[in-house]
C-alpha positions in Angstrom: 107.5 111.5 90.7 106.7 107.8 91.7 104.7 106.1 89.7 102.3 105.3 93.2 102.4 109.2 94.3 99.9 109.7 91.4 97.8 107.6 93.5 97.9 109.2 97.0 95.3 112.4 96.1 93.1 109.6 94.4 93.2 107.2 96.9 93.3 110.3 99.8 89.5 111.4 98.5 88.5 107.5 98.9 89.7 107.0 101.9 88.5 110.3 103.6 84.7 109.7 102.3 84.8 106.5 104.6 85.7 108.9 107.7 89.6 109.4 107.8 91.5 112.1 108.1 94.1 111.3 105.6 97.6 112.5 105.5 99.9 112.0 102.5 103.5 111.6 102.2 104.6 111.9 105.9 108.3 112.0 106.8 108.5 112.3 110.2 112.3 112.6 110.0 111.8 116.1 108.6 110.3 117.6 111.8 114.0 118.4 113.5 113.1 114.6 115.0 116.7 114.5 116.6 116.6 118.0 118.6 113.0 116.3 120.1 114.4 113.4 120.9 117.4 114.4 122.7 116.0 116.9 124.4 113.6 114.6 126.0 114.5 111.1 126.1 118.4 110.7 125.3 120.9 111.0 122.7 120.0 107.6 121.1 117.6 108.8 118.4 115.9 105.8 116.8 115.7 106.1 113.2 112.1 107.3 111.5 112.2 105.9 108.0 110.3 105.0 105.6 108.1 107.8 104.6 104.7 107.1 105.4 102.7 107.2 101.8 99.2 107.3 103.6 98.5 108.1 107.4 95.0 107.9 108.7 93.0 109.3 111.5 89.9 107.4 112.4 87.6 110.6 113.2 85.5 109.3 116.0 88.5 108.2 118.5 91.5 109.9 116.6 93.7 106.0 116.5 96.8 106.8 113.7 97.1 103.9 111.3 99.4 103.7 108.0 99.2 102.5 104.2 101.9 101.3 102.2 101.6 101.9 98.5 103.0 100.3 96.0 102.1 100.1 92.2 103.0 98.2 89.5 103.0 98.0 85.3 103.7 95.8 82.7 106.8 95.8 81.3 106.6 93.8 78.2 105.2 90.2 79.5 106.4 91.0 82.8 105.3 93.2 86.3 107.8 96.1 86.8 108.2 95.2 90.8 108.8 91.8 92.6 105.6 90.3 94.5 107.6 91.5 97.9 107.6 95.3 97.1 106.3 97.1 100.5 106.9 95.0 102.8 109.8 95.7 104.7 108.7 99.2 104.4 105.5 97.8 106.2 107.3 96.3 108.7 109.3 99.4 109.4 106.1 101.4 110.6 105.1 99.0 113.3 107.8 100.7 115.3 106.0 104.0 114.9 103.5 103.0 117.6 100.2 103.1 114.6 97.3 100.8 115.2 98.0 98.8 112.2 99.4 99.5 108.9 98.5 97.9 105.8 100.8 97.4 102.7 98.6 97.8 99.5 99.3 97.0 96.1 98.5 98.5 93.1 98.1 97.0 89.4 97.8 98.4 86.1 94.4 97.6 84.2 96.6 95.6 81.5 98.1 93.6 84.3 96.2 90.1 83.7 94.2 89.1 86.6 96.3 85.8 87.2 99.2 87.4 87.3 97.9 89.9 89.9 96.5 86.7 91.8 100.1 85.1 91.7 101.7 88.4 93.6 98.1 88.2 95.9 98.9 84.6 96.7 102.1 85.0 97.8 102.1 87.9 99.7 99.0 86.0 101.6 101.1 82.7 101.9 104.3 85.0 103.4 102.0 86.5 105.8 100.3 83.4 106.9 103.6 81.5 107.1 105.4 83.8 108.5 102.3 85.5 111.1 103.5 89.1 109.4 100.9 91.6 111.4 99.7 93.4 108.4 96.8 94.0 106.2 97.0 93.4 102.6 94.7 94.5 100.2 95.2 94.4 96.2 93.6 96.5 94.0 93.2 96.7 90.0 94.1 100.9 89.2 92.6 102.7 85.8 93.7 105.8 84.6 92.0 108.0 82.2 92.6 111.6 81.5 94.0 112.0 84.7 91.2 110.4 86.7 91.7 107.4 88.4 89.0 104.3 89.0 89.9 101.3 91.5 88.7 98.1 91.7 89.6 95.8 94.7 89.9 91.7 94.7 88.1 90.1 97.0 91.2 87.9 98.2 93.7 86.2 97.2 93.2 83.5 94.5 89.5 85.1 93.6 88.3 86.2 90.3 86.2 88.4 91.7 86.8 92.3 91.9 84.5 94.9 93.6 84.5 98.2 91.9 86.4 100.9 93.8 88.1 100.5 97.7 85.7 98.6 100.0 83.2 100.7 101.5 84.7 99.8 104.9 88.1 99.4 105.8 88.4 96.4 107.8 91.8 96.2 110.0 91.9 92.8 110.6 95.8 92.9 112.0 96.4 95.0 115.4 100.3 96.1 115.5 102.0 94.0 117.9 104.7 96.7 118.6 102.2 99.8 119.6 102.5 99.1 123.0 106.3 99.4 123.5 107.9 101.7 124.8 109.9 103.7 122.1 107.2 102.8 119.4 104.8 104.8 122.2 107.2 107.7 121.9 107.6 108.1 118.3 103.7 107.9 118.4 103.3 110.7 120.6 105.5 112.9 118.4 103.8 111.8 115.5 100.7 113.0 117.2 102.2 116.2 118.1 104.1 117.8 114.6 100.7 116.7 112.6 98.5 117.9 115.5 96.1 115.2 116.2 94.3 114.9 119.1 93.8 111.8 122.1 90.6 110.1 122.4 
């Protein structure tokens, strides 16, 4: 197991008392993806990768939207993952036709908090530079006998955490692919094998 699957059922309950309908660990690919495909729109399947580690349903009008997780440790003085972890992955699900997606990470309580602020930082300086389309949020993760607590910064460069996931999710980034043509496809399908419902 992945050191961030631990966090999915955790972060799952979290999410769901804010008014989601939370799906972990989807792999579209493994819904016979290609049969669907041919059969209605042509032999040139795109390909459904990554594995989505957090799809959410907004309960009052049913719009799909995705999370990225990624954690990370110390290992000795340094953090076990580069400050880029996620985001191609990220990237990738815009062509699945979601709302938005979000790539969060995830750091250890012995992670100092200017280290965490360095990976914050950059990741909010790639994004800026770069106008990447997706939400970011960073998060400080503590595990005891098996229960987890979070604690989310504020933004990048801060010192200041809030205790647990905000209250509100705010989805500050619309995808800019959801309204082509393929991406519209591979959303219908999505909405399909998982049964979720139109507005």
């Amino acid at each position: 197991m992945k050191n961030e699957e631990k966090l999915y059922i955790p972060l799952k309950t979290r999410l769901e008392e804010r008014g989601y309908k939370v799906y972990p660990e989807v792999n579209l690919a493994s819904y016979k993806y290609k049969d669907y495909w041919a059969e209605w729109f042509g032999k040139d399947v795109p390909p459904l990768q990554p594995q989505i580690d957090l799809l959410l349903v907004d309960k009052k009008d049913f719009s799909i939207r995705a999370i990225e997780v990624k954690r990370f440790e110390l290992e000795g003085k340094r953090i076990s993952k580069s400050y880029y972890e996620g985001i191609g992955e990220v990237l990738a699900m815009m062509n699945f036709g979601f709302e938005s997606v979000a790539l969060w990470h995830c750091f250890d309580k012995s992670i100092p908090l200017s280290l965490l602020n360095n990976y914050a930082t950059h990741v909010a300086n790639h994004r800026e530079t770069m106008n990447l389309c997706f939400d970011y949020t960073c998060l400080r993760v503590s595990e005891e006998n098996g229960a987890f607590g979070f604690s989310t910064l504020v933004m990048p460069g801060s010192d200041l955490l809030i205790d647990d996931i905000p209250a509100e999710i705010k989805w500050r980034n619309k995808n800019p692919l959801k309204y082509q043509a393929e991406a519209q496809k591979i959303l219908g399908f999505a909405r399909n094998v998982l049964r979720i419902p139109k507005q």
